[in-house]
C-alpha positions, -999 to +999 in steps of 0.1 A: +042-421+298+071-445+305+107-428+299+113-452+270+083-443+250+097-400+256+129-416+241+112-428+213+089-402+206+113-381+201+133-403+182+106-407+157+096-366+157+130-356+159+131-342+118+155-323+098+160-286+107+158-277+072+118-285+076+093-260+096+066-287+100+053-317+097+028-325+074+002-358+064-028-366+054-059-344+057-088-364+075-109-333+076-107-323+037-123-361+032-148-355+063-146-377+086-152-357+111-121-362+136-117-324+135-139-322+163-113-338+189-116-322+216-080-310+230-082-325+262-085-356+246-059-355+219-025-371+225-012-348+198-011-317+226-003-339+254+030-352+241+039-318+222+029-296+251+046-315+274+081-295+279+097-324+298+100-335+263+117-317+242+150-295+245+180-279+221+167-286+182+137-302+193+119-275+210+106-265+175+080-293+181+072-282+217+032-269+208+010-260+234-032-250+231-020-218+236+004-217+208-029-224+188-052-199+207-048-174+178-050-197+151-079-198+122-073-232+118-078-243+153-105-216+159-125-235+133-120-269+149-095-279+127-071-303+149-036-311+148-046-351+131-064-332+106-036-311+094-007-339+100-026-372+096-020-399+123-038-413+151-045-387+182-063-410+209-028-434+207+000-426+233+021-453+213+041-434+199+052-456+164+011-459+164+002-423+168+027-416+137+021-447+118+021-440+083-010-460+076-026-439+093-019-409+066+011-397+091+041-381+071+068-357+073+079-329+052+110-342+032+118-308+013+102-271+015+089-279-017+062-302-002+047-273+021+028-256-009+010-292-014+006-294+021-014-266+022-031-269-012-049-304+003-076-280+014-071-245+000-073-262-033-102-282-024-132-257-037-159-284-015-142-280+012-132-247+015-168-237+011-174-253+044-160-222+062-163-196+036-182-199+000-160-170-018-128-187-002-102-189-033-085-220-046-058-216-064-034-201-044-008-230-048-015-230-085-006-192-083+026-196-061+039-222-084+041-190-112+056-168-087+093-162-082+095-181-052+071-214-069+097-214-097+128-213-077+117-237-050+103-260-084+144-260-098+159-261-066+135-282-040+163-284-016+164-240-009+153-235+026+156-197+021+128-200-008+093-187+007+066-209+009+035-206+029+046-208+061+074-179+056+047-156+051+017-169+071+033-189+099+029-226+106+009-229+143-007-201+153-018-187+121-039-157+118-066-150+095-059-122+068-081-093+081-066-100+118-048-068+129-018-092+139-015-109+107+018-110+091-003-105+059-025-076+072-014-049+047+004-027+073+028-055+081+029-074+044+059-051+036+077-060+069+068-096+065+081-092+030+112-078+043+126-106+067+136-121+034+140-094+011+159-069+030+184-096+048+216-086+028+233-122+032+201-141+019+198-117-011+234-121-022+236-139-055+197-140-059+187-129-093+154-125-115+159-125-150+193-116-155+192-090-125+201-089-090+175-088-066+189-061-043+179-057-007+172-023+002+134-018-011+119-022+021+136+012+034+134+023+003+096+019+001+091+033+040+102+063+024+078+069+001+044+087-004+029+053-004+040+036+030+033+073+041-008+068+033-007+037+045+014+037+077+011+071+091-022+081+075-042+047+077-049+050+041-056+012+035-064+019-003-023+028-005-006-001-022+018-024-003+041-050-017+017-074-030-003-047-044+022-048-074+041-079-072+012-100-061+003-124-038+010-159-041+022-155-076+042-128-067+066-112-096+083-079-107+067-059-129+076-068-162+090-035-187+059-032-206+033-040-174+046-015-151+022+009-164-008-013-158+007-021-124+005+012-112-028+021-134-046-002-112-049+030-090-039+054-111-064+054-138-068+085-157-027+092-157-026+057-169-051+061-197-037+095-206+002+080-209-012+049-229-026+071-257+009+087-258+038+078-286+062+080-251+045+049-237+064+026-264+094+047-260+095+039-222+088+003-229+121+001-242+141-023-221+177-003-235+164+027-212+183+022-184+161-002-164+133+026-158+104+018-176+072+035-176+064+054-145+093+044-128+109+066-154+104+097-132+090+086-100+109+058-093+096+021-079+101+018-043+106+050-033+081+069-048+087+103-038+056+131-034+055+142-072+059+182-072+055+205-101+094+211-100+093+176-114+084+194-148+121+206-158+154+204-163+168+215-133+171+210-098+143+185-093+134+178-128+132+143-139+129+154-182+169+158-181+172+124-174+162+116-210+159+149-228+196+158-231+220+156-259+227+122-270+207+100-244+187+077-256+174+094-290+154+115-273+143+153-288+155+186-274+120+197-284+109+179-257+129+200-233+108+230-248+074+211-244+083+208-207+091+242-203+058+252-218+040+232-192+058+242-160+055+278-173+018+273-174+015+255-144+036+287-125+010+308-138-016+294-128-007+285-092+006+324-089-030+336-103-044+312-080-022+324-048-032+360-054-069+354-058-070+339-028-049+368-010-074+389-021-104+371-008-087+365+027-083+402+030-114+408+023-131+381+046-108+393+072-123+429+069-161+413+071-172+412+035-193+385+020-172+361-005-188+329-002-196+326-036-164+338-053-144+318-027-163+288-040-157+293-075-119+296-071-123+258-064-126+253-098-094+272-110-077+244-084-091+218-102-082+228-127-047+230-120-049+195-104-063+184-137-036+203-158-009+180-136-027+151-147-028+161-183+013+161-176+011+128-190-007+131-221+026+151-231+009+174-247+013+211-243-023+217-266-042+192-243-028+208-209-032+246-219-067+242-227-071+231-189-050+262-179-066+286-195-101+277-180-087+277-149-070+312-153-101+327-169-116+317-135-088+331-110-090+363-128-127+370-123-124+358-089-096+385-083-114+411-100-145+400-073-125+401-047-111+432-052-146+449-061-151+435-025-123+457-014-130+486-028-170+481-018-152+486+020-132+518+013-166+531-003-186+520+024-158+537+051-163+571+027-199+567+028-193+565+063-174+590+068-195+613+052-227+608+068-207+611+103-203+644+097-245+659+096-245+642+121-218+653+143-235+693+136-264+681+147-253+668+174-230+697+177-260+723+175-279+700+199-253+708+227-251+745+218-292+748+217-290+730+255-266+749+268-281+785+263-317+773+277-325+786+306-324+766+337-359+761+356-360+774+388-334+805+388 
């Protein structure tokens, strides 16, 4: 390529530094087939990987095949024409971009989510690589917080799109390890925005400032904890609440449902409860629902401490004088139920002292070992039943549970004192024998010995 035509080129590519990339027609969503290009023969990668090219603000459209390697995209044939529009055999370079050609160039961010949507919305066409593939991502984003902002202000490069989350060239499919999107990185992707102090400043939803610090906040908690350092991917992530592509806060009265999604009998029990309304209420400080006492982000390990009004107890935070019309007797309620729970766990505890003791001194206590499984379900149930806020439902739980750790106990100590029998018994018969044995040695001794 002559130098003037490398002037031109890129002249003509040389685009706003507000825009990531490029964008045009989609040949392959009308199948035409061009998709199967083969590199080598594309002028797209020989002009864009060619680094004699392109320098200071125009490196962003240096592209080589092996900027691609890991992308779906190109993995599925999908070329650069098919993506961008334009004409890939031309080394003109006004021809390779001609608009007539279905060649164009991002003008805003706000044109990437139709960018993309020319074939993730296209149901035909996405059924070419994958029949369950879903369509309506860009209809989704558009509902978000980021569609809505980008929608009123078309011009805010620091609004997400797409690419902010996915990447432009090189993207990876979902379930790839590397994905930005794979849940063990969603919350770091999410945080390249979200915990940069400077982009956050000023950014409100509804009324309230955004913040910045959830992503540390969230590494903190029981959650990030399953899922990072225990490889639990069932442990929810960012978009696991907020969503995906139509990504939003909780709203006051949804928060429940948000986190009912996995918690489903707490969230049934606290939906049958008068306190569900009463947390609903947006006049209570901002915390509604389960966030009341376990927070959003940082969702802490929940403890039975939890259940009090000291220390660790998160009832003081609404059942104290004067705060938000709430009832002293629910200060006695609480009581009740970490009183039981105490029990419980002690009755539990000493049960199970018992048994060890008397597995340690060989007795058999399968079965009474295996019924003291029930008095900790039991108890695990009687946590649950914290949230029905009833001290009638929650005792009845308790109480089977206790009847259980008693009988054990008393098994476990019948085993013990089966031992001390068995080392009386023991001792007893030990001592026949030791006069026979005795009488034996005498009888020997005053035989006479053959021979003298």
């Amino acid at each position: 390529m002559k130098t003037v035509e490398r002037t031109l080129l890129a002249a003509v590519l040389l685009m706003p530094t507000a825009l990531l990339m490029p964008t045009g027609a989609v040949a392959a969503a009308e199948g035409d087939g061009s998709a199967q290009t083969k590199p080598e023969e594309s002028t797209c990668i020989q002009c864009h990987g060619d680094p004699e090219l392109w320098e200071g603000d125009t490196l962003r459209l240096y592209i080589t095949e092996k900027d691609l390697a890991t992308d779906i995209h190109w993995a599925k044939g999908i070329r650069c024409q098919d993506c961008h529009g334009g004409d890939n055999t031309s080394f003109d370079v006004r021809g390779a971009h001609a608009e007539e050609d279905g060649f164009q160039t991002l003008k805003s961010p706000g044109d990437i989510p139709g960018f993309c949507g020319r074939c993730h919305s296209n149901i035909e066409y996405m059924r070419k690589y994958l029949p369950s593939a879903r369509t309506n991502q860009e209809a989704e984003y558009w509902t978000s917080g980021h569609g809505m902002r980008l929608k009123s202000h078309p011009d805010d490069t620091d609004v997400a799109t797409c690419v902010s989350c996915h990447g432009h060239h090189g993207i990876r499919a979902v379930d790839d390890l590397q994905s930005p999107v794979y849940p063990t990185r969603v919350a770091e992707t999410c945080a390249t925005c979200h915990a940069d102090e400077k982009l956050m400043a000023g950014r409100e939803y509804q009324g309230r400032p955004l913040g910045h610090g959830q992503y540390e906040q969230w590494k903190k908690s029981v959650h990030a904890e399953a899922l990072l350092k225990k490889d639990d991917m069932s442990a929810p992530t960012c978009n696991d609440c907020h969503g995906n592509h139509g990504a939003l806060p909780p709203g006051v009265d949804s928060v429940a449902n948000a986190c009912g999604n996995c918690h489903v009998k707490v969230a049934t029990l606290f939906a049958e409860t008068t306190m569900k309304h009463s947390f609903e209420k947006a006049d209570w400080g901002g915390l509604p629902g389960c966030t009341a006492c376990h927070k959003n982000h940082e969702i802490i390990h929940p403890t039975d401490a939890m259940l009090g009004m000291d220390g660790q107890g998160v009832c003081v935070r609404c059942h104290e004088e004067g705060r938000f019309g709430a009832t002293l007797a629910g200060v006695e309620e609480a009581k009740k139920m970490a009183a039981g729970l105490e029990k419980l766990k002690k009755q539990i505890t000493v049960a199970e002292a018992k048994l060890d003791e008397a597995e340690r001194l060989g007795m058999e206590i399968r079965k009474p070992r295996f019924q003291l499984l029930e008095s900790r379900d039991a108890l695990i149930n009687a946590r649950s039943l914290v949230h029905s806020f009833s001290v009638e439902a929650m005792q009845g739980t308790l109480n089977k549970g206790s009847e259980v750790a008693v009988n054990v106990e008393k098994d476990a100590q019948k085993a013990l004192e089966e031992y001390t029998w068995r080392r009386i018994w023991l001792a007893c018969s030990l001592v026949p024998i030791l006069i026979v044995v005795g009488l034996l040695l005498l009888y020997i001794r005053v035989l006479p010995i053959p021979g003298r």
